[in-house]
Predicted model as a PDB file, atoms N, CA, C, CB and O in Angstrom, pLDDT in the B-factor column:
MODEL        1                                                                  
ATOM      1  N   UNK A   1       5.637  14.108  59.804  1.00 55.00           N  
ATOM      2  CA  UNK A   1       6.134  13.961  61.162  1.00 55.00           C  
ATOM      3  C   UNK A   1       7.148  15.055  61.508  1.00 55.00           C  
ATOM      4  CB  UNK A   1       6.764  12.584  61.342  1.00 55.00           C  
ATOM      5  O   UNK A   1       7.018  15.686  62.557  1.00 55.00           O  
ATOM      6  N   UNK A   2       8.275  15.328  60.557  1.00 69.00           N  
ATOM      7  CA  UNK A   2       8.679  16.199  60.979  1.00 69.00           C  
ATOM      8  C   UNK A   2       8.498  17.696  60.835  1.00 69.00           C  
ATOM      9  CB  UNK A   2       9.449  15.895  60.852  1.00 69.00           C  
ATOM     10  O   UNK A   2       9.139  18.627  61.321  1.00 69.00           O  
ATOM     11  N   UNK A   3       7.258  17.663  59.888  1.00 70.00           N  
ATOM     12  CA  UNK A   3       7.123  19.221  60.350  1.00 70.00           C  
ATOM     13  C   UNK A   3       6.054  19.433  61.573  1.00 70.00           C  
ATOM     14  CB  UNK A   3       6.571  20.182  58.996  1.00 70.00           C  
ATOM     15  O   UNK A   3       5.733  20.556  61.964  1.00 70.00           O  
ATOM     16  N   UNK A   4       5.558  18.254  62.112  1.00 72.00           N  
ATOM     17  CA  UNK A   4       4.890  18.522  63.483  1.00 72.00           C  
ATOM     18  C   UNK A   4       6.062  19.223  64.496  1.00 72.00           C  
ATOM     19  CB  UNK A   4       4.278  16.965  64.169  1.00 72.00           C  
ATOM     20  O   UNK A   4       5.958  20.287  65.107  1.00 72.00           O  
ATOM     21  N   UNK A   5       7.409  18.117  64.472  1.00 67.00           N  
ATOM     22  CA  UNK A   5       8.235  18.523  65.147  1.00 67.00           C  
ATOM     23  C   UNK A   5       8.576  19.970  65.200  1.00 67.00           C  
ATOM     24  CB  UNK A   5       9.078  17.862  64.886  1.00 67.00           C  
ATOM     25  O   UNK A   5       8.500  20.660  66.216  1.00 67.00           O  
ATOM     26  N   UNK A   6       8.882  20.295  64.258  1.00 64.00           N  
ATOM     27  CA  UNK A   6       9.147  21.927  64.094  1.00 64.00           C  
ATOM     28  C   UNK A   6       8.523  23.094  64.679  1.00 64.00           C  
ATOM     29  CB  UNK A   6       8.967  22.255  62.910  1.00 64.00           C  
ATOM     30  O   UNK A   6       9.031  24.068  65.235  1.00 64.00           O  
ATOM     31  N   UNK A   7       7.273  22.784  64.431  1.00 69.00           N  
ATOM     32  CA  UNK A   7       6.070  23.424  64.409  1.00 69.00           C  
ATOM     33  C   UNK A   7       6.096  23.614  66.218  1.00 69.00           C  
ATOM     34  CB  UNK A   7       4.696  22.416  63.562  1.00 69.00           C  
ATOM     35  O   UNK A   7       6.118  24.698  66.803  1.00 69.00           O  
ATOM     36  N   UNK A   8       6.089  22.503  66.743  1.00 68.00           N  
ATOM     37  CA  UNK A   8       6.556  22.742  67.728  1.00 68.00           C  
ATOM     38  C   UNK A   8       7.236  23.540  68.540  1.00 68.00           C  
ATOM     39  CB  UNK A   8       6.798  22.279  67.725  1.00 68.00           C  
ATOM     40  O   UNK A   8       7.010  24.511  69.263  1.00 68.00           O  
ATOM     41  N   UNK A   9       8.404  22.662  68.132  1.00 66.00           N  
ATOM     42  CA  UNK A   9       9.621  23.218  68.329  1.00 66.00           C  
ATOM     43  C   UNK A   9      10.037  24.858  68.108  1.00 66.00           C  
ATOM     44  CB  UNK A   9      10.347  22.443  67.531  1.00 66.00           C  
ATOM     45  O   UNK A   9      10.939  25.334  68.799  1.00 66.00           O  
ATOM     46  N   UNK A  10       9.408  25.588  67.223  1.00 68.00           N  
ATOM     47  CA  UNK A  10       9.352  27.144  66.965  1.00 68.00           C  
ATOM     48  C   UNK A  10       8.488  27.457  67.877  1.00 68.00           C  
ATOM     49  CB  UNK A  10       8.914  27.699  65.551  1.00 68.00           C  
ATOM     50  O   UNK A  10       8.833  28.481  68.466  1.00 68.00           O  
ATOM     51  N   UNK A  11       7.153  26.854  68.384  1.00 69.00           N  
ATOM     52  CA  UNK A  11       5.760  27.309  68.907  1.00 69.00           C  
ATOM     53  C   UNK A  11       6.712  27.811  70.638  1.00 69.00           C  
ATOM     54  CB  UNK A  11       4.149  25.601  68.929  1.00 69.00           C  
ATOM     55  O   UNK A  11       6.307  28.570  71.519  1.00 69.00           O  
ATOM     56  N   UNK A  12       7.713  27.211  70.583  1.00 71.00           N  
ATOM     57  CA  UNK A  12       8.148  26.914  72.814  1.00 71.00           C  
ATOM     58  C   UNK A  12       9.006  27.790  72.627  1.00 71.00           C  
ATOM     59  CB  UNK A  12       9.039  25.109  73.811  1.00 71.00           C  
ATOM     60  O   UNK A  12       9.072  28.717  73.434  1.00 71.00           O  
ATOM     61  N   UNK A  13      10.051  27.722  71.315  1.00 69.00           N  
ATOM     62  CA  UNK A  13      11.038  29.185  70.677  1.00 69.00           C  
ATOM     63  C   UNK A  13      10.456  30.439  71.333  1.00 69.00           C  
ATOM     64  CB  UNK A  13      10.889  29.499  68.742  1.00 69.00           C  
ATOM     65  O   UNK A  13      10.851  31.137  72.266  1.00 69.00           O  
ATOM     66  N   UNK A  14       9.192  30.500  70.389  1.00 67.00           N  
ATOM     67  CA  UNK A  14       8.569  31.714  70.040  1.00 67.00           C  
ATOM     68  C   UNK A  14       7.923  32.340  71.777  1.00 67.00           C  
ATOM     69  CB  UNK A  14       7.208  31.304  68.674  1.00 67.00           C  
ATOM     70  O   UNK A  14       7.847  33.525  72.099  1.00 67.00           O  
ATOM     71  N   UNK A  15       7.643  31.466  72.410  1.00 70.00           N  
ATOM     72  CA  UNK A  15       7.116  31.619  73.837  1.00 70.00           C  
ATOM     73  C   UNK A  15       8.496  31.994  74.561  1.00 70.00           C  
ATOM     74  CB  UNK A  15       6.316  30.135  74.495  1.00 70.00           C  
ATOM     75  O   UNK A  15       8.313  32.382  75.715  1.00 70.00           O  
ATOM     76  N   UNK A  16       9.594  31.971  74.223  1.00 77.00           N  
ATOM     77  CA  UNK A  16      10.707  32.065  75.308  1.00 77.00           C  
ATOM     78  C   UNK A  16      11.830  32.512  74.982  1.00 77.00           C  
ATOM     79  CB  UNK A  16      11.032  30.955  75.872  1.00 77.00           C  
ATOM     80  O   UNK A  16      12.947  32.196  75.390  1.00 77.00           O  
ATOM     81  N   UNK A  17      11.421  33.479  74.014  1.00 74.00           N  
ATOM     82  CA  UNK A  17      12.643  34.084  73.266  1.00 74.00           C  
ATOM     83  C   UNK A  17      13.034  35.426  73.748  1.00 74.00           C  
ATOM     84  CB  UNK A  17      12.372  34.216  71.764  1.00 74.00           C  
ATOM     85  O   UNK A  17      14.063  36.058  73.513  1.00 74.00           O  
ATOM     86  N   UNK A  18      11.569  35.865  74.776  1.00 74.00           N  
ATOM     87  CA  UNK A  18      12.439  37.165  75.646  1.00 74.00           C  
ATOM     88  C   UNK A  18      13.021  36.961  76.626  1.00 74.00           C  
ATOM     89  CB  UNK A  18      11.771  38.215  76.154  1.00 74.00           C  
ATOM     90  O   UNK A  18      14.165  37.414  76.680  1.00 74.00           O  
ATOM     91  N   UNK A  19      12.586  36.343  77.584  1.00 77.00           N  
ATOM     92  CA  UNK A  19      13.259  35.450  78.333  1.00 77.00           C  
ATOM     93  C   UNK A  19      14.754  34.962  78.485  1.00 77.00           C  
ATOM     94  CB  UNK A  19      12.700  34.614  78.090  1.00 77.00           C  
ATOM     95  O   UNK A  19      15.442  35.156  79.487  1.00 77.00           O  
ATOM     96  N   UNK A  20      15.127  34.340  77.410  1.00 77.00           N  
ATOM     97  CA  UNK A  20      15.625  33.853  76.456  1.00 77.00           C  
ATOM     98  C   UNK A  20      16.794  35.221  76.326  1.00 77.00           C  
ATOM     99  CB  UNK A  20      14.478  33.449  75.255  1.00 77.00           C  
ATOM    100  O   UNK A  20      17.763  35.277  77.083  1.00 77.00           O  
ATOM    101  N   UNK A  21      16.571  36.106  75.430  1.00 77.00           N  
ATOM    102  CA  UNK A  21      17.333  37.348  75.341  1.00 77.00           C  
ATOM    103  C   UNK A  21      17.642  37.962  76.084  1.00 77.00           C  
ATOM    104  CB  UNK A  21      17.030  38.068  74.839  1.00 77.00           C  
ATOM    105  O   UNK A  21      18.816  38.323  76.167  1.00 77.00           O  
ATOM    106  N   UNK A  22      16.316  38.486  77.287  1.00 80.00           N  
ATOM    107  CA  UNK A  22      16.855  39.835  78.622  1.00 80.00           C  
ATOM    108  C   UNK A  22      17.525  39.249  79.918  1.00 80.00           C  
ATOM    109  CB  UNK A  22      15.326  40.804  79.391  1.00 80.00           C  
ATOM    110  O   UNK A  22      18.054  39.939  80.789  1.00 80.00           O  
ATOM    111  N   UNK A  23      17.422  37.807  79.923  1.00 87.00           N  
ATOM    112  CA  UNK A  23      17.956  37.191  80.867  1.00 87.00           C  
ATOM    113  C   UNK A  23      19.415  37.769  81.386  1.00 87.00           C  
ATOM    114  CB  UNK A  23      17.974  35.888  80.419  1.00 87.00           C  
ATOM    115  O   UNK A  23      19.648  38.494  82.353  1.00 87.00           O  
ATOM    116  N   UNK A  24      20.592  37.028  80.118  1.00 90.00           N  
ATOM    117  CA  UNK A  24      21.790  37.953  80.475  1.00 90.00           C  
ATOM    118  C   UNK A  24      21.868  39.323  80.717  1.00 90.00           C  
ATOM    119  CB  UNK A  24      22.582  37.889  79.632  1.00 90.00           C  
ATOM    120  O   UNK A  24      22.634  39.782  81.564  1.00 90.00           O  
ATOM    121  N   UNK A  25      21.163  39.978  80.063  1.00 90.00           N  
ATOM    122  CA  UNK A  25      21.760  41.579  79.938  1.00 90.00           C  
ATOM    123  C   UNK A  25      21.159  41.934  81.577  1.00 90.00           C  
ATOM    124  CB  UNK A  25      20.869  42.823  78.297  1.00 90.00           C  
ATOM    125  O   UNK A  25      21.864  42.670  82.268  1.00 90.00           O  
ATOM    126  N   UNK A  26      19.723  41.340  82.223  1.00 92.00           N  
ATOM    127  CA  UNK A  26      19.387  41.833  83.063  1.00 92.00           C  
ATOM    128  C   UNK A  26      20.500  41.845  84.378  1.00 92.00           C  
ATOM    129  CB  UNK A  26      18.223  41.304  83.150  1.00 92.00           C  
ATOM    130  O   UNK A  26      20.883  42.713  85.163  1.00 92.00           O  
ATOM    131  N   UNK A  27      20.861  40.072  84.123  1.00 94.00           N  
ATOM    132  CA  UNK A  27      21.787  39.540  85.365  1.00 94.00           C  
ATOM    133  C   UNK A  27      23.394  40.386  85.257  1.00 94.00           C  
ATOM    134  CB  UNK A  27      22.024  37.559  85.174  1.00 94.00           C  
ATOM    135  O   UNK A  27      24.139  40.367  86.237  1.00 94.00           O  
ATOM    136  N   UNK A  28      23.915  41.309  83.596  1.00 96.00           N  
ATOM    137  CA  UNK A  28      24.528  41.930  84.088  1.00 96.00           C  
ATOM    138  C   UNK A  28      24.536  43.254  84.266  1.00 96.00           C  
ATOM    139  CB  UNK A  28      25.188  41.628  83.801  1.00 96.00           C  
ATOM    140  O   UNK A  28      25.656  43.760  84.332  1.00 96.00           O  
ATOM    141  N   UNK A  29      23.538  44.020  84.369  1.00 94.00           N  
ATOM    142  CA  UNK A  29      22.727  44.841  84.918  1.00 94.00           C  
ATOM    143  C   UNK A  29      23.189  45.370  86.437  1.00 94.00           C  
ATOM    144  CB  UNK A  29      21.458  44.155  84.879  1.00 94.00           C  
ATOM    145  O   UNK A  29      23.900  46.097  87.131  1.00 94.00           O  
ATOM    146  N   UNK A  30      22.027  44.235  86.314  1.00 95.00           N  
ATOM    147  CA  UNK A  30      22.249  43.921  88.446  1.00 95.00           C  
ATOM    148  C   UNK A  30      23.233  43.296  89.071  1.00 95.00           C  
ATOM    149  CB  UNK A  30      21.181  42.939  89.220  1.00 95.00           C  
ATOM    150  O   UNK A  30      23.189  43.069  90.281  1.00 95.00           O  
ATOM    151  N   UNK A  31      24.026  43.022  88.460  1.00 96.00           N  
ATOM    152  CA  UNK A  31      25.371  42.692  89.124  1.00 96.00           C  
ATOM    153  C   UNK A  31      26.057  44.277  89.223  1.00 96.00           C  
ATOM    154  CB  UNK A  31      26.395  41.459  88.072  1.00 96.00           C  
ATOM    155  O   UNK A  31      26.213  44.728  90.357  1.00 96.00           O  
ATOM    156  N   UNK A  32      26.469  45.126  88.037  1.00 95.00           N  
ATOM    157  CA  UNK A  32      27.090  46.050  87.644  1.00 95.00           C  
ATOM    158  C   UNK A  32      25.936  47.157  88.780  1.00 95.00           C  
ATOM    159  CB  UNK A  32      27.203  46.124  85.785  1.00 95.00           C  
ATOM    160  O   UNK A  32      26.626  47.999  89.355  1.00 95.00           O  
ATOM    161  N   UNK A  33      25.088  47.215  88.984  1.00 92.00           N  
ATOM    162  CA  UNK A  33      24.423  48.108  90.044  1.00 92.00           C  
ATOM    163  C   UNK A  33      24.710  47.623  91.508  1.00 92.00           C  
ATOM    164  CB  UNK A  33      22.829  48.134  89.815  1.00 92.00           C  
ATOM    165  O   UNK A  33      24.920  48.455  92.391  1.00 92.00           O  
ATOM    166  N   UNK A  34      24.717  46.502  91.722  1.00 93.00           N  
ATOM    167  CA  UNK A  34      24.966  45.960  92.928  1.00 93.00           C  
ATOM    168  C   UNK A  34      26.729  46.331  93.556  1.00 93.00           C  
ATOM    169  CB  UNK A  34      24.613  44.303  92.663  1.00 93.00           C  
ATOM    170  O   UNK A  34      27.141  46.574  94.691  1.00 93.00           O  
ATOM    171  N   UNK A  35      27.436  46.227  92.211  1.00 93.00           N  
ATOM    172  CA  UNK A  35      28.897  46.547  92.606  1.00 93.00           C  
ATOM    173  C   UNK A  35      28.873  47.811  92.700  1.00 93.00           C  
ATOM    174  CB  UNK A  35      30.013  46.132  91.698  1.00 93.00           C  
ATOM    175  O   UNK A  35      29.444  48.227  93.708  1.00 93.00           O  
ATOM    176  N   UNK A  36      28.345  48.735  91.905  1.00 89.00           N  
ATOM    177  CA  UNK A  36      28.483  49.943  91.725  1.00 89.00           C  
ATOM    178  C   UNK A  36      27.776  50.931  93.690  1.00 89.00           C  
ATOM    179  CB  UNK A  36      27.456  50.180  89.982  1.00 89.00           C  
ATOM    180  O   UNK A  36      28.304  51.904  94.227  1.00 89.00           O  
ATOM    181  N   UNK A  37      26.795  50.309  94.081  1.00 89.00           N  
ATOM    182  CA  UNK A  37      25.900  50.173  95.305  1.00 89.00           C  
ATOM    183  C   UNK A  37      27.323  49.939  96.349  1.00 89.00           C  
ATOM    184  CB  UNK A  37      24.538  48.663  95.201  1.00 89.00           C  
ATOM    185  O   UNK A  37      27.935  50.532  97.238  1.00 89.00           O  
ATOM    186  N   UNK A  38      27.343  49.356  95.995  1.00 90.00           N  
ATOM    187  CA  UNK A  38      28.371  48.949  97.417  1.00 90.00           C  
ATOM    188  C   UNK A  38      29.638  49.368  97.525  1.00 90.00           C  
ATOM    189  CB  UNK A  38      28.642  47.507  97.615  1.00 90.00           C  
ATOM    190  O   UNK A  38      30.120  49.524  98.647  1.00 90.00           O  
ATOM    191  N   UNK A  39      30.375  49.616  96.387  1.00 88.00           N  
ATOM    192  CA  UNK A  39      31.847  50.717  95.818  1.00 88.00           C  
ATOM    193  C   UNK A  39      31.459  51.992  96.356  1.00 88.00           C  
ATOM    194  CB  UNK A  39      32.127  50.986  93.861  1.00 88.00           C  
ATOM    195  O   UNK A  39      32.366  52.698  96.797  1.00 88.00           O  
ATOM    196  N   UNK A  40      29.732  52.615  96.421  1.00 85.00           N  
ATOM    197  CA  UNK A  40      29.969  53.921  96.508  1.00 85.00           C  
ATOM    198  C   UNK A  40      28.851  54.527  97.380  1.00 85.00           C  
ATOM    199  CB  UNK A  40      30.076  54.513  95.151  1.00 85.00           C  
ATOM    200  O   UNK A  40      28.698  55.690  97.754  1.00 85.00           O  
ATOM    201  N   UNK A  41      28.126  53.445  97.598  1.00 83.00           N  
ATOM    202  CA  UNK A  41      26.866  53.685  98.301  1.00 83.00           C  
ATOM    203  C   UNK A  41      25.455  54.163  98.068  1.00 83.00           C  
ATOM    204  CB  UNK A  41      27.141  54.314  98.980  1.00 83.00           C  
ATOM    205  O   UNK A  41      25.204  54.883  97.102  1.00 83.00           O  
ATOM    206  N   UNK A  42      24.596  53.813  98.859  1.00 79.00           N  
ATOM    207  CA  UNK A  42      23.251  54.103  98.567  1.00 79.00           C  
ATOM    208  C   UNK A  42      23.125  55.846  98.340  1.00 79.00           C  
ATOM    209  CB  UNK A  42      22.295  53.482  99.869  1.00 79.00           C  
ATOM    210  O   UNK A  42      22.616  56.365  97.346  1.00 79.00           O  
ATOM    211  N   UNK A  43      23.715  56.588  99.505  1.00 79.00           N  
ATOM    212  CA  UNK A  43      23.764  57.903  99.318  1.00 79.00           C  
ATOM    213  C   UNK A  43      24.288  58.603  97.567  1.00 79.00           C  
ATOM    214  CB  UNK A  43      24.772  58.279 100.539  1.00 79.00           C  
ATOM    215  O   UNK A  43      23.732  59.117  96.596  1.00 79.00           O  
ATOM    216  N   UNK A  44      25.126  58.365  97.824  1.00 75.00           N  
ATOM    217  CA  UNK A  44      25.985  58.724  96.489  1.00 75.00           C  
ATOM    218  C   UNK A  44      25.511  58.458  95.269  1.00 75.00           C  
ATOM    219  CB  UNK A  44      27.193  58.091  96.425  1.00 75.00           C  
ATOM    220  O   UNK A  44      25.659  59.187  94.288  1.00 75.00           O  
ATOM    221  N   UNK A  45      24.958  57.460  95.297  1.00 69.00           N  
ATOM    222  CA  UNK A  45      23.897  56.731  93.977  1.00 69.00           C  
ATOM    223  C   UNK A  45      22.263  58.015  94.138  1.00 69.00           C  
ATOM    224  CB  UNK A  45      23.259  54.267  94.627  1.00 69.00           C  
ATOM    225  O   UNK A  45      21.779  58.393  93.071  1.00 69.00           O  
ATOM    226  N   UNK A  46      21.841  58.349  95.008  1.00 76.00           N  
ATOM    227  CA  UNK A  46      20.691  59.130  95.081  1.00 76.00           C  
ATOM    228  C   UNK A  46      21.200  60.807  94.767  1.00 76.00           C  
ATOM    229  CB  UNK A  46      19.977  58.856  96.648  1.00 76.00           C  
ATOM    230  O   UNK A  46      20.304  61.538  94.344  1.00 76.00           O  
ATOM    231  N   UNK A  47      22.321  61.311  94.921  1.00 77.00           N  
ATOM    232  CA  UNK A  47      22.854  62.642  94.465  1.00 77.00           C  
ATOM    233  C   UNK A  47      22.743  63.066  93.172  1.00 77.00           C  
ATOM    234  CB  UNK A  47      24.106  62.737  94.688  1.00 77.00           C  
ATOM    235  O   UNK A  47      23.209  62.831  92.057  1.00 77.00           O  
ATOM    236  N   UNK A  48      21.993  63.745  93.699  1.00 80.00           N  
ATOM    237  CA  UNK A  48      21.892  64.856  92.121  1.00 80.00           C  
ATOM    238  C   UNK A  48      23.287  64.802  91.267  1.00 80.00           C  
ATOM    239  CB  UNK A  48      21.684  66.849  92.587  1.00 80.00           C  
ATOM    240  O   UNK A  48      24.334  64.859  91.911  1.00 80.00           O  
ATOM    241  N   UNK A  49      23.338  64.699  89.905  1.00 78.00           N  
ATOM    242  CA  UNK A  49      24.584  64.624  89.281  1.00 78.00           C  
ATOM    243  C   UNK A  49      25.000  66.101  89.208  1.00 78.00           C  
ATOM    244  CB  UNK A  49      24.525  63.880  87.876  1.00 78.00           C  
ATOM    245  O   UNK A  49      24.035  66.866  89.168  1.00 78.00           O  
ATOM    246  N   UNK A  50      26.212  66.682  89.180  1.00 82.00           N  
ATOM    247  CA  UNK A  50      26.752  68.158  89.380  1.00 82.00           C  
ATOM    248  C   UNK A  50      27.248  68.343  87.869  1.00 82.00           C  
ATOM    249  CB  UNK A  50      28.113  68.362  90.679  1.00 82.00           C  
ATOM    250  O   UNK A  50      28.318  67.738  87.796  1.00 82.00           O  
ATOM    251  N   UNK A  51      27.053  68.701  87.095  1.00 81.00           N  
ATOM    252  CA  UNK A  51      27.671  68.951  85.816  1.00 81.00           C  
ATOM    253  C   UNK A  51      28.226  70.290  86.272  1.00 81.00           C  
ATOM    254  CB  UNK A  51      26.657  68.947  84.442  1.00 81.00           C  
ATOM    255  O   UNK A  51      27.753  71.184  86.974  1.00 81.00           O  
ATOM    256  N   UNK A  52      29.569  70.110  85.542  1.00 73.00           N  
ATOM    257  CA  UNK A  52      30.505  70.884  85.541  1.00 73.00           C  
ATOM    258  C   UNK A  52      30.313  72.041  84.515  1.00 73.00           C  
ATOM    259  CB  UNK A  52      31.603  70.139  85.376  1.00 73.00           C  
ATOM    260  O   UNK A  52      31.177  72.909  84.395  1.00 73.00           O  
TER     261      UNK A  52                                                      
ENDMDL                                                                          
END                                                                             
């Protein structure tokens, strides 16, 4: 019985473990672009970078 459980229980793991992982990093992602968007603008974000 309980290694049905398991078996399981790893099988819904194994289905949702990227999910699971890229979730946060995505949401702070797009937060950190969204602030960054609006601090400096759409223009400014599309400019060629100028290396010095």
């Amino acid at each position: 019985m309980s290694a049905k459980i398991l078996e399981s229980f790893g099988s819904k793991l194994a289905e949702q473990w990227v999910a699971t992982l890229l979730t946060p990093a995505f949401v702070f992602w797009a937060g950190g672009a969204a602030a960054g968007l609006q601090r400096f603008g759409w223009k400014r974000a599309r400019a060629p970078v100028k290396y010095k």
